[in-house]
C-alpha positions as CSV (number, residue, x, y, z in Angstrom):
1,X,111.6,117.2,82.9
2,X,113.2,115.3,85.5
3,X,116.8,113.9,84.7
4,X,115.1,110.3,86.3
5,X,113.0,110.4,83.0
6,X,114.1,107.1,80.6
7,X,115.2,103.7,80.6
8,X,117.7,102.1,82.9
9,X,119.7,99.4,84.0
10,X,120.7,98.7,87.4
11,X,123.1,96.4,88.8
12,X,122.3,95.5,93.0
13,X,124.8,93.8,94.7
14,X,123.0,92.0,97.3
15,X,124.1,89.1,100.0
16,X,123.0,86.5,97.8
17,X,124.7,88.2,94.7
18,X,124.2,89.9,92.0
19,X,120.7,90.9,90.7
20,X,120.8,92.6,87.4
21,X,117.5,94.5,86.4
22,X,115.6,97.4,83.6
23,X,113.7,100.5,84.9
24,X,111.7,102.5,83.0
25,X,110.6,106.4,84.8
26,X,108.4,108.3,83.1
27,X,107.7,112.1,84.7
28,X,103.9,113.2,84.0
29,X,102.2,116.6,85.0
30,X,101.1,114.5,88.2
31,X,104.5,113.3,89.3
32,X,106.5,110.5,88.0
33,X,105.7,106.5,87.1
34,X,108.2,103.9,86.8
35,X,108.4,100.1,86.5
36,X,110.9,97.6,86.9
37,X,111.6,93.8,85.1
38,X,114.6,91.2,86.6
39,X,114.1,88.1,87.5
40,X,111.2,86.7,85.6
41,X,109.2,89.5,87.4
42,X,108.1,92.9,85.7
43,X,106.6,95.4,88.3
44,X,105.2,98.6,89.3
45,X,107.0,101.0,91.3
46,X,105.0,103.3,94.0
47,X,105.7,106.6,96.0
48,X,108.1,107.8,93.4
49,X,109.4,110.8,95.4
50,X,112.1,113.5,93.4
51,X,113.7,115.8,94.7
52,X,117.1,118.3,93.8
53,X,120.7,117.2,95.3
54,X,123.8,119.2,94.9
55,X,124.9,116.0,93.1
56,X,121.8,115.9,90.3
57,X,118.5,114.3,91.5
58,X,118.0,112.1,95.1
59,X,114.8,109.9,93.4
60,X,113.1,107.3,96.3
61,X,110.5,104.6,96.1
62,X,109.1,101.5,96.9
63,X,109.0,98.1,94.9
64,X,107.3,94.6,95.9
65,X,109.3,91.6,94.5
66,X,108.7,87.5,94.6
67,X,111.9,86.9,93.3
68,X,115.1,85.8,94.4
69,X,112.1,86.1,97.4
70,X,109.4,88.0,98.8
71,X,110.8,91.6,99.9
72,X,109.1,94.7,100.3
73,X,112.6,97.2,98.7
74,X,112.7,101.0,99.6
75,X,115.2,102.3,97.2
76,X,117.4,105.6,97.8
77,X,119.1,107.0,95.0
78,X,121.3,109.7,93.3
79,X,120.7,110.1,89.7
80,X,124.4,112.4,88.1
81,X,123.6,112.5,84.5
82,X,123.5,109.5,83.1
83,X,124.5,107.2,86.2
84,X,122.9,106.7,89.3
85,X,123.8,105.7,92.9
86,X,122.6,104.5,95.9
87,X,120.8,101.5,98.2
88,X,117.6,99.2,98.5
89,X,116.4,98.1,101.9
90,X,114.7,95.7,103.0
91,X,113.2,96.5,105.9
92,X,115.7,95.3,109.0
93,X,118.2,93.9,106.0
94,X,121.3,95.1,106.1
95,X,121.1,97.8,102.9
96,X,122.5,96.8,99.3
97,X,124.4,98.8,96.9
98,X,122.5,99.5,93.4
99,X,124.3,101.2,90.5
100,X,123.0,102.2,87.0
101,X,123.2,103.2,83.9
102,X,120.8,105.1,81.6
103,X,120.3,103.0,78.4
104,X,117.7,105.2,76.7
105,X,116.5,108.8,77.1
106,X,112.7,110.1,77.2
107,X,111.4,113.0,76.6
């Protein structure tokens, strides 16, 4: 099982402020699913990608969001534990900072 595996909640400190938001990852024998709610928005998250880091787990993927506004996010994170590290982008944005905290383990 993949340490990604549970329930989250991030904090992403953008340029318009602070966005606070839940993720849920699930691993499954054909890779991993997650979703997302914030915002008024709940949504699903594609090309989950894990992988192993000397720090725990580097996990990336790709989210759509309306809300604040319409972004296409490519986040890049490292999961030690039960926290996790590590930046959105939004395509020629300058990159946030995202932090989080697991709030319920699967599995």
């Amino acid at each position: 099982m993949s340490i990604i595996s549970g329930t989250w909640h991030f904090t992403m400190k953008t340029p318009i402020g602070s966005i606070e938001a839940d993720y849920v990852f699930t691993g499954t024998p054909e890779g991993h699913t997650g979703a997302a709610s914030g915002a008024g928005e709940e949504l699903t998250l594609q090309n989950i990608a894990v992988e192993d880091h000397p720090d725990g787990e580097r996990v990336t993927w790709d989210q759509k969001i309306t809300k604040p506004m319409r972004l296409n996010l490519s986040f890049d994170v490292v999961v030690t534990g039960d926290e996790l590290h590590g930046h959105p982008r939004a395509g020629k944005l300058p990159r946030s900072k995202v932090s989080g905290v697991r709030t319920a383990q699967t599995g």
